[in-house]
LOKESE-362052 format. One line per 2 residues: number of its first residue (from 1); their letters; for each residue x, y, z of N, C-alpha, C. Coordinates in steps of 0.001 Angstrom, whole numbers, padded with zeros to 6 digits. Atoms other than C-alpha are relative to their C-alpha. Layout:
// residues N
NUM	a	X,Y,Z,X,Y,Z,X,Y,Z ~ ...
//
This chain:
// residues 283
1	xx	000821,-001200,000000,000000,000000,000000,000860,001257,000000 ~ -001012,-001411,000103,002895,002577,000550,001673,-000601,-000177
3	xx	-001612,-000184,000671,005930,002890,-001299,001111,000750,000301 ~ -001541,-001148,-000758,008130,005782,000051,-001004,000667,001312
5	xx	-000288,-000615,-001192,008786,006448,003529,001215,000877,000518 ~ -000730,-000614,-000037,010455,009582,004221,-000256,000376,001592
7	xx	000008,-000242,-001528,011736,009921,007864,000752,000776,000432 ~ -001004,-001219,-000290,013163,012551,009683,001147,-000924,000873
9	xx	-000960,000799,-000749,016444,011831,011644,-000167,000449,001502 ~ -000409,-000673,-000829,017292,014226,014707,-001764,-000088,000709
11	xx	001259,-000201,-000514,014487,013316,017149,-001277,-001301,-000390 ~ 000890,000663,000591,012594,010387,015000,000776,-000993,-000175
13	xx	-000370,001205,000574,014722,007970,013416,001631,-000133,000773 ~ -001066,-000082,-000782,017779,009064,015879,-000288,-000342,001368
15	xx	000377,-000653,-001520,017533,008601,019676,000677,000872,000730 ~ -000648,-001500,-000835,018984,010984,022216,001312,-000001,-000405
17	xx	-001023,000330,-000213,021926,009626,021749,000624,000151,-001596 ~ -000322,-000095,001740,022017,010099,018028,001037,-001552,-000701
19	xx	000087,001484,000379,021910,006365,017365,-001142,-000226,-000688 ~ 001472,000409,-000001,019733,004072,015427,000173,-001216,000481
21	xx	-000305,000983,-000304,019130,000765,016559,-000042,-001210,-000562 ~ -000445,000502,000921,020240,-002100,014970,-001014,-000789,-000469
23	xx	001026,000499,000693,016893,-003741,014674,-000875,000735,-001083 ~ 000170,-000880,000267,015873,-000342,013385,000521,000058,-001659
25	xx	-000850,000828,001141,018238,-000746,010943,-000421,-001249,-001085 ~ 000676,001518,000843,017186,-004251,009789,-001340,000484,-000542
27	xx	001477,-000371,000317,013522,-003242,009389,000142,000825,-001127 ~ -000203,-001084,000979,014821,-000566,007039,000293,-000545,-001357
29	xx	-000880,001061,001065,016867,-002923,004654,-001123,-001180,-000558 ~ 001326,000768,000482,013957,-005281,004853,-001331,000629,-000692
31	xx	000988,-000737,000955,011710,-002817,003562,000313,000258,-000842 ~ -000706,-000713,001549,013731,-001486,000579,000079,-001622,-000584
33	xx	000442,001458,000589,014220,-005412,-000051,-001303,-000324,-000447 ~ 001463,000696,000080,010352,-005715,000003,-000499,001152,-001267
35	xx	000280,-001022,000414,010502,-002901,-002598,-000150,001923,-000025 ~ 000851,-001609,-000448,009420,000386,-000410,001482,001035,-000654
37	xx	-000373,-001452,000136,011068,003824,-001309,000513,000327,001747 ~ -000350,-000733,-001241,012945,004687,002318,000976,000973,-000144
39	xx	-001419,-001249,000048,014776,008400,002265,-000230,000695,001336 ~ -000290,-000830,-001060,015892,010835,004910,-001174,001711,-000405
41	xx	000572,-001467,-000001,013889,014252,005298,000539,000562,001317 ~ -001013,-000909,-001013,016182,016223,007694,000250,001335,-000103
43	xx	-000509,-001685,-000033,017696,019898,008501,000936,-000310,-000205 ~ -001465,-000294,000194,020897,018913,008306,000041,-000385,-001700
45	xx	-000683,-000101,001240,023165,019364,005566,000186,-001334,-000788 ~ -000602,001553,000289,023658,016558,002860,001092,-000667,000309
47	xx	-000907,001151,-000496,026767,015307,003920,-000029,-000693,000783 ~ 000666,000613,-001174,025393,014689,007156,-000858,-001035,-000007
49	xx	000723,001021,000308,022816,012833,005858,000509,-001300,-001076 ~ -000567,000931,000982,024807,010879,003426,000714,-000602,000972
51	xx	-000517,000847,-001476,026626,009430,006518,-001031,-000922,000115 ~ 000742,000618,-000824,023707,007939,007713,-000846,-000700,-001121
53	xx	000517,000704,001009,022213,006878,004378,000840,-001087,-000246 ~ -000846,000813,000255,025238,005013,003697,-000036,-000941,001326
55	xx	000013,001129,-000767,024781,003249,007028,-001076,-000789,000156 ~ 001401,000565,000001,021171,002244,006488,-000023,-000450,-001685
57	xx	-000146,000755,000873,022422,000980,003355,-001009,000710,-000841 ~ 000947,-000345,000731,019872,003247,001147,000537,001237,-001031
59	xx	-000281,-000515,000940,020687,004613,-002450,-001379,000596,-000680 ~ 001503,-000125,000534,017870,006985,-003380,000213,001693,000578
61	xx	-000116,-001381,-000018,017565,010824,-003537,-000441,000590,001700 ~ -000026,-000207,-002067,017825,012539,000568,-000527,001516,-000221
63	xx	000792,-001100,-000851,015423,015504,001740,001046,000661,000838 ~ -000825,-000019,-000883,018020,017459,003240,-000459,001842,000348
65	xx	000267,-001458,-000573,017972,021379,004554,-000921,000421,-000181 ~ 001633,-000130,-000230,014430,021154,005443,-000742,000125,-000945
67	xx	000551,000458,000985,013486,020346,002184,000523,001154,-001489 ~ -000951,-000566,000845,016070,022716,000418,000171,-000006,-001319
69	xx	-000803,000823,000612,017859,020617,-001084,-000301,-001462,-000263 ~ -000208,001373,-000024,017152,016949,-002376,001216,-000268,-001280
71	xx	-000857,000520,000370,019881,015165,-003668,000805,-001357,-000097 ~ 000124,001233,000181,020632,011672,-004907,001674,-000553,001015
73	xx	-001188,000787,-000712,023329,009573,-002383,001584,000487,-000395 ~ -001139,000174,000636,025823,009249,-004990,000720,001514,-001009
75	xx	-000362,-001120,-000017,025695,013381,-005739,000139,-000185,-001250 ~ 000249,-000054,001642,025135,012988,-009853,-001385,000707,-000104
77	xx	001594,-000503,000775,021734,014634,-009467,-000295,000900,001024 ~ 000162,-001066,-000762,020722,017670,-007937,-002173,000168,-000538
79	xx	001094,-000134,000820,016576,017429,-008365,-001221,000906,000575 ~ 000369,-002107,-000472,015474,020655,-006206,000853,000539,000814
81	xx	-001158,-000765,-000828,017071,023207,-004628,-000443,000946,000054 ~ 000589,-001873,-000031,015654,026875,-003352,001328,000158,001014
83	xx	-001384,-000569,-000645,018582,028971,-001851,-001402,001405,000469 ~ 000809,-001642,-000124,017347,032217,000384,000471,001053,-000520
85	xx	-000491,-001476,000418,017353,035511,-001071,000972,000512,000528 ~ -001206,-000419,-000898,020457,036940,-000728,-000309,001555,001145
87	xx	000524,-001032,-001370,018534,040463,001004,-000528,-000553,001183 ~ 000357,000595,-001178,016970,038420,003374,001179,-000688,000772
89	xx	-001061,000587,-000161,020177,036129,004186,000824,001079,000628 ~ -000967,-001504,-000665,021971,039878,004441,-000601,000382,001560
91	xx	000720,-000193,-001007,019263,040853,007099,000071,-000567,001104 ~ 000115,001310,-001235,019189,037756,009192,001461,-000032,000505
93	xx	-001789,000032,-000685,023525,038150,009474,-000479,001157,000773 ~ 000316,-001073,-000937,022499,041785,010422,-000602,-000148,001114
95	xx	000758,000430,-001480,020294,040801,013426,000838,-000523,000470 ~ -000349,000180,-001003,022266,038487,014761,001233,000205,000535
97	xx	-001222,-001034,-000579,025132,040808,015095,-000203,001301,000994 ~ 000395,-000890,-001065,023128,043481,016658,-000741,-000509,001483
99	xx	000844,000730,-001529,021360,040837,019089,001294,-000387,000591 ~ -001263,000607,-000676,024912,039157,019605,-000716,-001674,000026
101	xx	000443,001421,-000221,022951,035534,018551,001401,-000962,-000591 ~ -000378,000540,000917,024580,032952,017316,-000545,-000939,-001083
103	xx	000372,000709,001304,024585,031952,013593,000462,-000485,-000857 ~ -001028,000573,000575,025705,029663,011173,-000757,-000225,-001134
105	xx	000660,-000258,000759,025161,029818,007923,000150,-001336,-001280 ~ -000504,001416,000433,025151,026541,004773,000368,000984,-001531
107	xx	-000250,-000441,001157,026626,027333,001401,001087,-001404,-000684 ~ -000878,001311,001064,027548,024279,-001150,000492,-000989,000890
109	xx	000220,001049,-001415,027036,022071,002001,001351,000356,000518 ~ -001225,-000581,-001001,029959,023852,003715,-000899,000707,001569
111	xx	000582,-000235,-000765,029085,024542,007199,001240,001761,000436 ~ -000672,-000504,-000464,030162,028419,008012,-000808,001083,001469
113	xx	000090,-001010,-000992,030258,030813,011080,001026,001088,-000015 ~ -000993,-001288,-000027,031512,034046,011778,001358,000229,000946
115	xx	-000612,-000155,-001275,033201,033261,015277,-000051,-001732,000300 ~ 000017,001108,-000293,034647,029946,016611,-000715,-000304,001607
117	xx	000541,-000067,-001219,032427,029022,019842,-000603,-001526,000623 ~ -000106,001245,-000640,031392,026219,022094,-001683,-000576,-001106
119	xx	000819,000057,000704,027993,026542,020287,000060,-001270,-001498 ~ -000739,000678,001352,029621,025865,016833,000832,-002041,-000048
121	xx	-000960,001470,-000285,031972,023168,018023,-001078,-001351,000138 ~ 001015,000922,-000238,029090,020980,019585,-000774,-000806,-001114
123	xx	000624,000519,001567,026963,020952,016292,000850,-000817,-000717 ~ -001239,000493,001069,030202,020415,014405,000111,-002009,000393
125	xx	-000531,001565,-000555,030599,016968,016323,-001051,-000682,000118 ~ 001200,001288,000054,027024,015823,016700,-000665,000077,-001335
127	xx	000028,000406,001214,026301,015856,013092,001172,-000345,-000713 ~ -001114,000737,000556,029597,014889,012127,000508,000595,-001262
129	xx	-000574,-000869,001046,030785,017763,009992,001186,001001,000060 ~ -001457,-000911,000549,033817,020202,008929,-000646,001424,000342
131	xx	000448,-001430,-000443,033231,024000,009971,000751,000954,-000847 ~ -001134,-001370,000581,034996,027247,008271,-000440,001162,000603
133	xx	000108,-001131,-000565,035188,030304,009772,000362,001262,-001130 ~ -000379,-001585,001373,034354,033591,007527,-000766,001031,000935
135	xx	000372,-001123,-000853,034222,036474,009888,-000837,000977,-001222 ~ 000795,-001114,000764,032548,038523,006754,-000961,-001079,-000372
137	xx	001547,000814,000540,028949,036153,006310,-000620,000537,-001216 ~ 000996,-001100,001437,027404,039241,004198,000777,-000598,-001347
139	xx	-000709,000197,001654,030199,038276,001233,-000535,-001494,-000485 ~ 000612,001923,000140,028650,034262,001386,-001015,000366,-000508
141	xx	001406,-000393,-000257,025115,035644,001872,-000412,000608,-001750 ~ 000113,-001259,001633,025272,038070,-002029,000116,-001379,-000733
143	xx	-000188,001065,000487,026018,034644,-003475,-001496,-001271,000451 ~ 001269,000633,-000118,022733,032978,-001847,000555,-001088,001115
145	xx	-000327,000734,-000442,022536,030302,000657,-001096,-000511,000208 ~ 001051,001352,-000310,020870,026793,001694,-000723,000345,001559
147	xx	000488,000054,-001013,019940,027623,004874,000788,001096,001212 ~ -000410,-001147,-001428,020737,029997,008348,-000579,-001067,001202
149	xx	000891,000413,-000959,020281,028594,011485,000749,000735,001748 ~ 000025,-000544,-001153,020060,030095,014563,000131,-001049,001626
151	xx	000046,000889,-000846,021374,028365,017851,000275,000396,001621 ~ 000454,-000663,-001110,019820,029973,021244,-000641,-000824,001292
153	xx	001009,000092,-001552,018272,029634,024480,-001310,-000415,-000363 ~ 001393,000229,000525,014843,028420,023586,-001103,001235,-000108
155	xx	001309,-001218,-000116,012660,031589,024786,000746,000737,-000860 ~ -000185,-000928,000396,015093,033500,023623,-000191,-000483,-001954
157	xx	000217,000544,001146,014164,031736,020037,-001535,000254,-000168 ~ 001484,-000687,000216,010692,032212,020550,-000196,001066,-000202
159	xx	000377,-001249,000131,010847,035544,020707,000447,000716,-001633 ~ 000079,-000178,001289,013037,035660,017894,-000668,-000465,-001006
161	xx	000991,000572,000894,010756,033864,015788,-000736,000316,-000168 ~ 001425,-000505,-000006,007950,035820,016284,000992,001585,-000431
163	xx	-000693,-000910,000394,010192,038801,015374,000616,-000350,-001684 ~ -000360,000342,000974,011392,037064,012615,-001486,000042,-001211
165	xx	001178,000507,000791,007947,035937,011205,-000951,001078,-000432 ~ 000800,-001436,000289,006340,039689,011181,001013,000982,-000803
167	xx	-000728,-000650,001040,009447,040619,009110,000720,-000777,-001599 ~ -000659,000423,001369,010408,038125,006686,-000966,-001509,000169
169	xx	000774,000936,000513,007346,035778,006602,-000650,-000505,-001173 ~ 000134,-000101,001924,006301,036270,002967,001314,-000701,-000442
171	xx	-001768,000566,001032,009982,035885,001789,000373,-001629,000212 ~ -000552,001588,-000393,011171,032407,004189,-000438,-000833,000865
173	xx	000325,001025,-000400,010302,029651,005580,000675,-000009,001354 ~ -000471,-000320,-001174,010954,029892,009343,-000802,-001290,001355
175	xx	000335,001152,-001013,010801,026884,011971,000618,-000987,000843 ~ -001226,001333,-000584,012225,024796,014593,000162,-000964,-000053
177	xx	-000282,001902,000316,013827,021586,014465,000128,-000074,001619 ~ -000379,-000028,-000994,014751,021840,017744,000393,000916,001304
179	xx	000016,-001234,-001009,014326,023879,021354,000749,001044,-000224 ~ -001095,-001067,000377,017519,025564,020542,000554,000524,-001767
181	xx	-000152,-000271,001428,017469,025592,016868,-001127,000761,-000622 ~ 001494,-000991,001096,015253,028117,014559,001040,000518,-001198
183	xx	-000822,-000449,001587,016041,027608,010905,-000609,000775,-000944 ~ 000948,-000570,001043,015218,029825,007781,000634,-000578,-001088
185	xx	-000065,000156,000860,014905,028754,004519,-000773,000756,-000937 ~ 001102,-000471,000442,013433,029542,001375,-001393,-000261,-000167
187	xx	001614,000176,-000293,009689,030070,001603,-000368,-001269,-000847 ~ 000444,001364,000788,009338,027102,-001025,000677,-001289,000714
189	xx	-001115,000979,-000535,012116,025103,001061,-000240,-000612,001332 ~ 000375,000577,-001273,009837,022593,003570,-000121,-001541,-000818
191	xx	000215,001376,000442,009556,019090,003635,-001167,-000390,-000877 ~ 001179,000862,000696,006349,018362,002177,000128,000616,-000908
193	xx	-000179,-000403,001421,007248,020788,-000927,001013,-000901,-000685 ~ -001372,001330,000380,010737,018383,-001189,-000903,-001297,-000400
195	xx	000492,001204,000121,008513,015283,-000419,-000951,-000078,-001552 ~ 000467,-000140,000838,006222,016426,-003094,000236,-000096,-001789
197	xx	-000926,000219,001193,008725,016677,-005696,000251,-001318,-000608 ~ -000171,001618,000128,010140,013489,-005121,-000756,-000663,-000666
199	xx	000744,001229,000723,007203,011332,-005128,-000150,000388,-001736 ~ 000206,-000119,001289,006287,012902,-008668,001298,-000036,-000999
201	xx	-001030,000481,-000203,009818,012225,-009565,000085,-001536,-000402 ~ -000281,001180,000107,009642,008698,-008637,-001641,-000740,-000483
203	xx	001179,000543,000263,005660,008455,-009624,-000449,-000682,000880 ~ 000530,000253,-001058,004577,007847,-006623,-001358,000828,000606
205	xx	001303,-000296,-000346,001048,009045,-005553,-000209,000436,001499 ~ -000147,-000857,-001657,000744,011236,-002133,-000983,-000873,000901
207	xx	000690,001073,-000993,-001459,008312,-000663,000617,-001273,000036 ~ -000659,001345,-000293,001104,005865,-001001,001177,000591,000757
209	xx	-000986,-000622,-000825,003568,008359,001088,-000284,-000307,001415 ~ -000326,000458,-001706,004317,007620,005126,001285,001120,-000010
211	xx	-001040,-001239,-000604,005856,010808,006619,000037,-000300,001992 ~ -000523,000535,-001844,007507,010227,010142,000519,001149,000357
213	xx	-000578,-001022,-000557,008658,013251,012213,-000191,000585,001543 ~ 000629,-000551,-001344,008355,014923,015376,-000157,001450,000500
215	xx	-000116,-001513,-000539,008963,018720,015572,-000771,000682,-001108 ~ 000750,-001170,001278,007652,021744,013893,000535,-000031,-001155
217	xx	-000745,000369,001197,009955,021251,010634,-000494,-000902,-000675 ~ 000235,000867,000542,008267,018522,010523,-001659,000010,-000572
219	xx	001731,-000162,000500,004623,019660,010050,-000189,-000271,-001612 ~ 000449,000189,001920,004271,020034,005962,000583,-001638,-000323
221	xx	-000055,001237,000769,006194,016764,005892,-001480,-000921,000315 ~ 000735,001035,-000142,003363,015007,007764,-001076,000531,-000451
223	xx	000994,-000450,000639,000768,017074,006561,-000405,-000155,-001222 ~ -000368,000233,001346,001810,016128,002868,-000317,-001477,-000075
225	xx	000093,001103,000099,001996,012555,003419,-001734,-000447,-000048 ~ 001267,000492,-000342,-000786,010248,003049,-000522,-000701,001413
227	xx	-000073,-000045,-001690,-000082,009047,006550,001031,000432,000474 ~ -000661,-001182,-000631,001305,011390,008841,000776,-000566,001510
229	xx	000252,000615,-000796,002861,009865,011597,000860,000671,001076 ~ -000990,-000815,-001494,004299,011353,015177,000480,-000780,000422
231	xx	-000772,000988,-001200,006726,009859,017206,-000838,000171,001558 ~ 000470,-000011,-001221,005963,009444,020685,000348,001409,001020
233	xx	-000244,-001654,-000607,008017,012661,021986,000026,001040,-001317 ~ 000332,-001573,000537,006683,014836,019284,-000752,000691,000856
235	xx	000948,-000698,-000766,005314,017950,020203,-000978,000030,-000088 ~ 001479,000052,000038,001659,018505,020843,-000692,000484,-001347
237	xx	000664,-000246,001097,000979,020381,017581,-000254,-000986,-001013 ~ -000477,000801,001076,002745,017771,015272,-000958,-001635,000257
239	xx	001120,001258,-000405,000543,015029,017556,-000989,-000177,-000209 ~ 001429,-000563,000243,-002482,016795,017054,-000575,-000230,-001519
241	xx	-000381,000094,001018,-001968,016790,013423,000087,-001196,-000861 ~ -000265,001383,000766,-000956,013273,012730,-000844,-000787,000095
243	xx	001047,000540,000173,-002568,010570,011579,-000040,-001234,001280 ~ -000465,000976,-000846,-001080,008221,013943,001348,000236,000796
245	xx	-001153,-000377,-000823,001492,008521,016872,000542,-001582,000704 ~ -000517,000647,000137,004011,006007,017430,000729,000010,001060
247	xx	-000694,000236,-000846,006702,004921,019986,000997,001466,000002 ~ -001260,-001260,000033,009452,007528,021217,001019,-000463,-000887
249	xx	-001514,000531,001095,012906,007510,019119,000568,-000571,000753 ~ -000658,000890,-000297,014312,006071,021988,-000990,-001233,000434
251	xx	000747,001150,-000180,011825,003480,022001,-000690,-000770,-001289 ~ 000108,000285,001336,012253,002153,018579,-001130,000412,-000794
253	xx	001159,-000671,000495,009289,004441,017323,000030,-000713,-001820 ~ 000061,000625,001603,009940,003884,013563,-000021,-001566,-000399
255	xx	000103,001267,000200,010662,000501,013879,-001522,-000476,000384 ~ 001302,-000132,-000056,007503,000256,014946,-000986,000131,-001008
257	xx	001061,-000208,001401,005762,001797,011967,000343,-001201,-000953 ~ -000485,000536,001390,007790,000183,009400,-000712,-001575,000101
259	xx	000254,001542,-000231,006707,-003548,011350,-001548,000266,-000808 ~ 001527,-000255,-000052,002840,-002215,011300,-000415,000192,-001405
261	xx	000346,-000574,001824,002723,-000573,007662,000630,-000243,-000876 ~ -000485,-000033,000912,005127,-001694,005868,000318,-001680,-000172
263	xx	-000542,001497,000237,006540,-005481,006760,-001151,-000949,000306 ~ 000955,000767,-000103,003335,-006572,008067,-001480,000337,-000880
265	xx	001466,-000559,000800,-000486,-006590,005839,-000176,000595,001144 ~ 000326,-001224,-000811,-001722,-003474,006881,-001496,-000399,-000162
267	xx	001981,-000405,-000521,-005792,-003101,007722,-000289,001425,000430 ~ -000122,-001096,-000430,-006354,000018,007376,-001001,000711,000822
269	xx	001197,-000525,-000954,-009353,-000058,010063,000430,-000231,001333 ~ -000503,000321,-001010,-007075,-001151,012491,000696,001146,000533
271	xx	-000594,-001164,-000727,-005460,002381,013109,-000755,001190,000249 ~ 000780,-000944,000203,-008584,004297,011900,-000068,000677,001412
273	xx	000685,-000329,-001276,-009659,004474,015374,001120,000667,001274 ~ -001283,-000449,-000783,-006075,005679,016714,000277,001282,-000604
275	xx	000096,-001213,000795,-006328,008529,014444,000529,001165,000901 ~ -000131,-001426,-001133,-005138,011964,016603,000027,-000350,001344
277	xx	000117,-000204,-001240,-004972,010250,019442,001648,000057,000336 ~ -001379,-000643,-000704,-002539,011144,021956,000935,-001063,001011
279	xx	-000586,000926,-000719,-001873,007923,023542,000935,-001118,-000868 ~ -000748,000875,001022,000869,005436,022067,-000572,-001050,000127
281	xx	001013,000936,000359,-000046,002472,020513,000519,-001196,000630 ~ -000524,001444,-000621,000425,-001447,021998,000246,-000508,-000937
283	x	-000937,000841,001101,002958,-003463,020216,-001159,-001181,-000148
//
């Protein structure tokens, strides 16, 4: 019944620990064996995600800077891509020089910042990437970029976000992946516009899609899909929203789905009735 399952990582198909688990794993391999379509839909950068594709053994175009960028494994195919306006991009360096935030900005999947900081470093090591330091951002920014992301205090992200969203909501795409993260992209550049692509792409039909996620980033993906599905520690909106809510990430959540909808005959009156709810489901 469904052919591509696009899952987020950080939060869904990761656990805290930014692991997957190895049954997790198997279930994955056994589904692409059984035919299905399994790709990544993530914030991070493709290289990041090409790490982790390559360890889940899956050759097939990756959802990457919140729906940015998709781009095939093996980097021969580039088959969307929105970059933000470079005035907006200029703007967003300007703020967070006069706030004193910190920001880091993506260009040709290079990860840069203006200033080396504990901030920076951290990211750098839990996605498993290379950093450069360009104290002038604005000269990157005139050239266009994949993404900005902002990495704060949580309130103090809320606030910017709501500051952000009454000045450059028309232009970009503005949302968190995470308490301390608030990314912008371009206004066309969300998962379910990426996911959208794809399936038509691979001729795939938006009711044979399974979107997995858990945060706000992740809304248009599950909203797009033909089933929408929350992890167990998504937030309340993204729960509210979905069609079905699933185990936590550290409680093999996906593995979970993939057993239910994908390796086992599905009945599709057997979840009807789990629809929005807020309680997880019994193995």
């Amino acid at each position: 019944m469904y052919k591509l399952v696009a899952i987020d990582l950080d939060g869904t198909l990761l656990t805290d620990d930014l692991m997957i688990s190895p049954n997790t794993v198997t279930a994955i391999k056994k589904a692409v064996e059984a035919g299905t379509i399994v790709t990544i839909a993530t914030g991070r950068m493709f290289s990041s995600a090409k790490l982790i594709a390559l360890q889940l053994g899956i050759n097939v175009p990756l959802i990457t800077y919140q729906g940015a960028l998709i781009k095939d494994v093996n980097e021969k195919e580039v088959i969307y891509e929105r970059t933000v306006p470079p005035d907006i991009a200029q703007k967003l360096i300007e703020i967070s020089r006069e706030k004193k935030l910190h920001l880091q900005i993506y260009q040709d999947d290079i990860l840069y910042s203006a200033v080396e900081n504990d901030k920076l470093i951290a990211y750098s090591e839990a996605v498993k990437v290379p950093y450069r330091i360009e104290p002038n951002l604005i000269k990157l920014a005139q050239k266009g970029v994949t993404k900005l992301l902002f990495i704060e205090e949580p309130i103090v992200l809320d606030h910017l976000q709501n500051e952000l969203q009454t000045l450059f909501g028309k232009y970009a795409h503005i949302a968190k992946s995470k308490k301390h993260y608030l990314e912008i992209t371009h206004p066309e550049a969300n998962k379910g516009s990426a996911l959208l692509c794809l399936a038509k792409k691979l001729g795939i039909d938006r009711s044979e899609i399974i979107g997995i996620g858990d945060n706000y980033n992740d809304i248009e993906l599950i909203e797009t899909a033909g089933l929408g599905i929350a992890m167990g520690n998504a937030v309340k909106k993204v729960k509210a929203m979905a069609d079905y809510t699933t185990f936590t990430n550290n409680e093999e959540g996906v593995l979970h789905v993939l057993e239910k909808f994908i390796l086992e005959p599905v009945n599709t009156s057997n979840y009807i009735e789990e629809k929005n709810s807020d309680s997880l489901p019994t193995a």
